[in-house]
C-alpha positions in Angstrom: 6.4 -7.6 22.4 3.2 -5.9 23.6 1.6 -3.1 21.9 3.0 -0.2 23.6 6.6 -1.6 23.3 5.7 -2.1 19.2 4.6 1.5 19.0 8.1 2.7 20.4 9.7 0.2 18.2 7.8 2.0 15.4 8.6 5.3 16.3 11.7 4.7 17.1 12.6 3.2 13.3 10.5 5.7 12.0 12.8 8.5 13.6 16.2 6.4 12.0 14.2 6.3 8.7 13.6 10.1 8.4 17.7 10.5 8.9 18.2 7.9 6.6 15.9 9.3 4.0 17.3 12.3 4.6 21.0 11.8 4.0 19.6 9.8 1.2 18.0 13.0 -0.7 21.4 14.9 0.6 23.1 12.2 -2.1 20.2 13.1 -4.6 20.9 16.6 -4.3 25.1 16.2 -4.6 24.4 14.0 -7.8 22.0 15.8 -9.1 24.4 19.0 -8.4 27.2 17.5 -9.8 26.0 15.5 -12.6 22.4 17.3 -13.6 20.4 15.2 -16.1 22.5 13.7 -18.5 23.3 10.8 -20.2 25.7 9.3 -17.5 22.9 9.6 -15.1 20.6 8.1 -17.4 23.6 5.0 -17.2 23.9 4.8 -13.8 20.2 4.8 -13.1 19.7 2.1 -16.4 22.5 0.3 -14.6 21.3 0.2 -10.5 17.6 -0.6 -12.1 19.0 -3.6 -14.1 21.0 -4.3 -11.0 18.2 -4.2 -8.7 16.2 -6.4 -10.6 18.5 -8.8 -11.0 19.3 -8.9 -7.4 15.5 -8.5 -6.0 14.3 -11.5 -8.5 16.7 -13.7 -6.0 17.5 -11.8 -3.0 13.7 -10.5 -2.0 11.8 -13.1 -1.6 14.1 -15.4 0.1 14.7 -12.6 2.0 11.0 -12.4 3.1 10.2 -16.1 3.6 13.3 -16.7 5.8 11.6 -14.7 8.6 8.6 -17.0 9.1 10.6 -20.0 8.2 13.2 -18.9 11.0 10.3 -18.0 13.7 9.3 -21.8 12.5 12.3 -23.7 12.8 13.8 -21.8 15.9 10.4 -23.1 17.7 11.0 -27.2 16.6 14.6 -27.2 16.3 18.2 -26.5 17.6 19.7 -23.3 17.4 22.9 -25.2 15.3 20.4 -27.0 13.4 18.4 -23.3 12.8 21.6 -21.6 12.1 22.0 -24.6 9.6 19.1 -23.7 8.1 20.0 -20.1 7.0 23.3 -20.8 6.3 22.6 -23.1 3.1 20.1 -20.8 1.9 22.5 -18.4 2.2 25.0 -20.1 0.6 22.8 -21.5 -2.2 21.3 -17.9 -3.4 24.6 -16.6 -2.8 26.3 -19.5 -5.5 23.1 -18.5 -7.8 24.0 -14.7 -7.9 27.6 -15.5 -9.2 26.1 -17.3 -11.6 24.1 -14.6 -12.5 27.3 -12.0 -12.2 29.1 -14.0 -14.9 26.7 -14.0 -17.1 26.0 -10.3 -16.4 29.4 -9.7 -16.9 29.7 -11.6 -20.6 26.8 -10.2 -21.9 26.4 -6.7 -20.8 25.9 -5.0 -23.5 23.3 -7.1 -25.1 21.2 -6.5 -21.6 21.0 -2.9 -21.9 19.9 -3.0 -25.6 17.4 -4.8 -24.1 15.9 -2.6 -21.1 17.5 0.9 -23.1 16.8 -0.2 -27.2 16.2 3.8 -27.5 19.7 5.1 -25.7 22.7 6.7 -27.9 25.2 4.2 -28.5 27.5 5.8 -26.4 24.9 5.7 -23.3 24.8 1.9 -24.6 28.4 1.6 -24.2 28.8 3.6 -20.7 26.1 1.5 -19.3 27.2 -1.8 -19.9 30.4 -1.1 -18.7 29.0 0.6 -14.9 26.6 -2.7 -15.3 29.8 -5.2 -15.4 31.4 -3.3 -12.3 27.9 -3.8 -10.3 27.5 -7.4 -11.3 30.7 -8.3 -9.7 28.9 -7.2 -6.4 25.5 -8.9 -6.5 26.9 -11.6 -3.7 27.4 -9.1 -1.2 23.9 -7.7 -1.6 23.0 -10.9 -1.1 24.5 -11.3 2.0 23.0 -8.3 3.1 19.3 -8.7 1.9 19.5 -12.0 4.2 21.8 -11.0 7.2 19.1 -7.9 7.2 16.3 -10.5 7.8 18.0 -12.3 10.6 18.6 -8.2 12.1 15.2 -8.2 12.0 14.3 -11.2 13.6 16.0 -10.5 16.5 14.5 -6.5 16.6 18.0 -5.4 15.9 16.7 -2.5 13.7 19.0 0.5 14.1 21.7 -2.1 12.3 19.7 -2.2 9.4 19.5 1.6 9.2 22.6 2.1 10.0 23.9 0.0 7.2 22.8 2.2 5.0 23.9 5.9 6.4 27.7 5.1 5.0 26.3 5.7 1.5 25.5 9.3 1.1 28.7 10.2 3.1 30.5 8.0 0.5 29.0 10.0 -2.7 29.6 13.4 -1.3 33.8 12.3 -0.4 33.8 10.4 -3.9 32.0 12.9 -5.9 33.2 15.8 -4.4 36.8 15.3 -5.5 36.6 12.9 -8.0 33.4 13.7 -10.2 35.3 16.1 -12.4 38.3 13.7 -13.2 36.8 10.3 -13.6 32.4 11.3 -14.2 30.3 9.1 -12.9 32.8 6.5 -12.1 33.2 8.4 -9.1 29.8 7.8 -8.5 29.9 3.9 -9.2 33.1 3.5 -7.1 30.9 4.7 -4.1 28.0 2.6 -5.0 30.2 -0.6 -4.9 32.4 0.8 -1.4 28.9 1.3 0.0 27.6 -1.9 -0.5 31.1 -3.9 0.5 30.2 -1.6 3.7 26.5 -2.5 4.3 27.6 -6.4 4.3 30.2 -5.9 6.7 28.1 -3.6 9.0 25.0 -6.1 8.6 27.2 -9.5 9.1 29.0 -8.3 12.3 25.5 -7.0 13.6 24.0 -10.5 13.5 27.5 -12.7 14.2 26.2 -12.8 17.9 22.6 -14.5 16.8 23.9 -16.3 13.9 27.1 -18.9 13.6 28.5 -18.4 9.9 29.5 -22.0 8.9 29.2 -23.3 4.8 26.7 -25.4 4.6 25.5 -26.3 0.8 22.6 -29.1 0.4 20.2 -29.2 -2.6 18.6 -32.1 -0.9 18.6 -32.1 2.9 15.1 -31.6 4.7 13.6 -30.2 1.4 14.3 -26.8 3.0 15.9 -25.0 -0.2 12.8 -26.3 -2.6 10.0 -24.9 0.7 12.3 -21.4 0.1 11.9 -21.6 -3.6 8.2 -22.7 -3.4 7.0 -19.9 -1.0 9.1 -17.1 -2.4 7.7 -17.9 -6.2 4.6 -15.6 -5.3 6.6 -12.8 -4.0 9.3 -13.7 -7.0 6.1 -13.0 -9.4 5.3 -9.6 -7.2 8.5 -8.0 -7.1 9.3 -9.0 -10.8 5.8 -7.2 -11.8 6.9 -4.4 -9.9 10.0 -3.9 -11.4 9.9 -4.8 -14.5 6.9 -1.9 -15.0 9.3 0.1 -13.5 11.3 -0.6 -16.1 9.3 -0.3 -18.9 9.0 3.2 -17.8 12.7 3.7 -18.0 12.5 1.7 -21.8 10.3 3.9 -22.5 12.0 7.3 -21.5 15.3 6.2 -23.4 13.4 7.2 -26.3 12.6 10.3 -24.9 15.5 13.7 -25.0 18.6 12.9 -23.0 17.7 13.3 -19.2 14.1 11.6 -19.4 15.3 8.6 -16.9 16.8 10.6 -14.7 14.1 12.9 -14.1 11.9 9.8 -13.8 14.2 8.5 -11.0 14.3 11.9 -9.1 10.7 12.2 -9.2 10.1 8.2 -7.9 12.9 8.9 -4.9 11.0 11.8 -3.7 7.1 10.2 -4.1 9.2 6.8 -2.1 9.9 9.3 0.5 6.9 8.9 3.3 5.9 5.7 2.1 9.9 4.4 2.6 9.7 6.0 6.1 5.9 5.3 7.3 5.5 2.0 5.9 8.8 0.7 5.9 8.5 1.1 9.6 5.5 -0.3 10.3 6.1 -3.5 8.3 10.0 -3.8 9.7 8.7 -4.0 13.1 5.4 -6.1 12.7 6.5 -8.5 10.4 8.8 -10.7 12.6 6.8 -10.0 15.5 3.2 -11.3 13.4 5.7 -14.2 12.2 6.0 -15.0 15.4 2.6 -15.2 17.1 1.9 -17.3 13.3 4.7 -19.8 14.2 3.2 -20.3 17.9 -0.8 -20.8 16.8 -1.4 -17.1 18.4 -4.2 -16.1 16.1 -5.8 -13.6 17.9 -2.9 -11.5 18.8 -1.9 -12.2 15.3 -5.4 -10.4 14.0 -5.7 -7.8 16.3 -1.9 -6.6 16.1 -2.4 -6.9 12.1 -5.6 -4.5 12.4 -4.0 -1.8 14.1 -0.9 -2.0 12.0 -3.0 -1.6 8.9 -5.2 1.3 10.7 -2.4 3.3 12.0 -0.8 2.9 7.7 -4.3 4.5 7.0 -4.3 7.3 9.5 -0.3 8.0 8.8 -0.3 8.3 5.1 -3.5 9.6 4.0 -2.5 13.0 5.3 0.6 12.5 3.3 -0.8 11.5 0.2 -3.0 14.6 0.2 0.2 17.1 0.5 2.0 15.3 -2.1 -1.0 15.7 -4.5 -2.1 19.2 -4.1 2.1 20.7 -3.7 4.3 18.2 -5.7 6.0 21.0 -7.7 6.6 23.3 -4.8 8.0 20.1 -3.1 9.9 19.2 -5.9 11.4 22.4 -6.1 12.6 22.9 -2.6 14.1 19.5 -2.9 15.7 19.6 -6.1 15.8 23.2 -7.4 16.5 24.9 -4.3 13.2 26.4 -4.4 13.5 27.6 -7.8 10.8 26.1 -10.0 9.7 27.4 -13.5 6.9 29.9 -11.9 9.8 32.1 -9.8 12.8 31.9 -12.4 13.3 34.9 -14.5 12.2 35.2 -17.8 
């Protein structure tokens, strides 16, 4: 892929990113609307942070390694043989989150006292039981975190964005009608549809490139233990960031009811430009740096990886200055209506 056809491949995710982001703060607003900042938002959020670490810790890194170590393989080996490859790994992390989702499952509420030591017993109780519904669904995020890897592999981007439209369509159906009979179940209900959805949307996507087949060996060409050993650094950097993002959230169930959920709102909204700009630029160069790695092309490798990290610099620091200097006029078009505390009435 040559520079100009990398720069459409960026813009062209970048464009799928801003409607995915957007439908995504559509679902902010529609929770936020129909729920405000309460204590069953403070559960779900508790309960999809818990969730997400629990899932990253495994899911993540494997996730990332399996694109050089596919690039790698695909080179020296058989396709069968490839597909071999990423089917066991698949297989193996996917046996090692239903380990985790029993667990999970048993102990619940001694998790949350945990990450939440300061929330109402009744918050305690609520989100224990949206975090046993999630666990049972770890496996098919899974699934997806790796079946997204081998979209991307294969530049089958729009797939991975696509994937992830069904959600906000999914909260506004759900907690349209259903909010004001069942709470924020209706909210959990379309957490768990959507990501039953996102598997079935990634795994057909990729059923072309990859065969399905199970394939389960601890032992056979050491490939399992290479996963585990090159994921442990990114295992260590995705566990850092979350679990300071959790200690903010530990921190804020201390704090009046509503404290996490603010917290998350104001995180979604900062994640905004970096979740389109970056994402984009590291969706598309990735694989394609992967690549020239796996063949010995060092130079294209460096010179593509210097204009990747130039064009980040010239598309965000723009960015980052607007955010800085309007965050509560931003915040307030996005989550007030464009009513913040300087225009509402005494």
């Amino acid at each position: 892929m040559d520079m100009s056809k990398t720069t459409k491949a960026i813009s062209t995710l970048s464009v799928l990113l801003l409607i995915s982001r957007v439908f995504g703060f559509v679902r902010e607003i529609i929770i936020a609307a129909h729920y405000g900042a309460t204590y069953q938002t403070d559960a779900y959020n508790m309960a999809t942070l818990i969730i997400a670490l629990t899932s990253s810790v495994i899911s993540t890194g494997v996730a990332t390694v399996i694109v050089p170590m596919y690039n790698h393989k695909r080179l020296q080996n058989t396709k069968q043989e490839t597909d071999s490859f990423v089917n066991n790994v698949l297989w193996a992390t996917s046996l090692l989150c239903a380990v985790l989702a029993v667990a999970g499952i048993i102990f619940a509420p001694i998790v949350v006292r945990i990450f939440a030591p300061n929330f109402e017993p009744h918050t305690i109780a609520l989100t224990a039981n949206i975090l046993r519904i999630m666990f049972g669904f770890i496996v098919a995020m899974n699934i997806s975190s790796i079946t997204a890897s081998i979209a991307q592999i294969h530049d089958k981007f729009a797939a991975i964005i696509v994937a992830k439209l069904p959600s906000t369509l999914l909260v506004a159906i759900l907690v349209g009608f259903f909010a004001h009979k069942i709470g924020v179940y209706a909210l959990v209900i379309s957490y768990v549809l959507f990501l039953l959805i996102q598997m079935l949307i990634l795994t057909l996507s990729v059923r072309k490139m990859l065969k399905f087949a199970f394939v389960l060996d601890f032992v056979k060409n050491n490939d399992l233990k290479d996963v585990a050993r090159l994921s442990f650094p990114l295992y260590m950097s995705v566990a850092l960031w979350e679990i300071n993002m959790l200690i903010d959230k530990i921190l804020a169930s201390g704090l009046p009811e509503g404290s996490v959920s603010a917290i998350i709102y104001a995180s979604r909204l900062r994640n905004l430009p970096d979740g389109i700009i970056t994402t984009s630029v590291i969706t598309v160069m990735f694989p394609l740096l992967s690549r020239y790695a796996a063949g010995k092309e060092f130079a294209k490798l460096k010179t593509m990886l210097n204009k990747a990290i130039s064009l980040l610099c010239m598309a965000l620091l723009p960015v980052i200055t607007i955010s800085v200097y309007y965050a509560e006029e931003i915040t307030a078009i996005v989550y007030e209506r464009g009513l913040s505390h300087r225009t509402k009435p005494c």
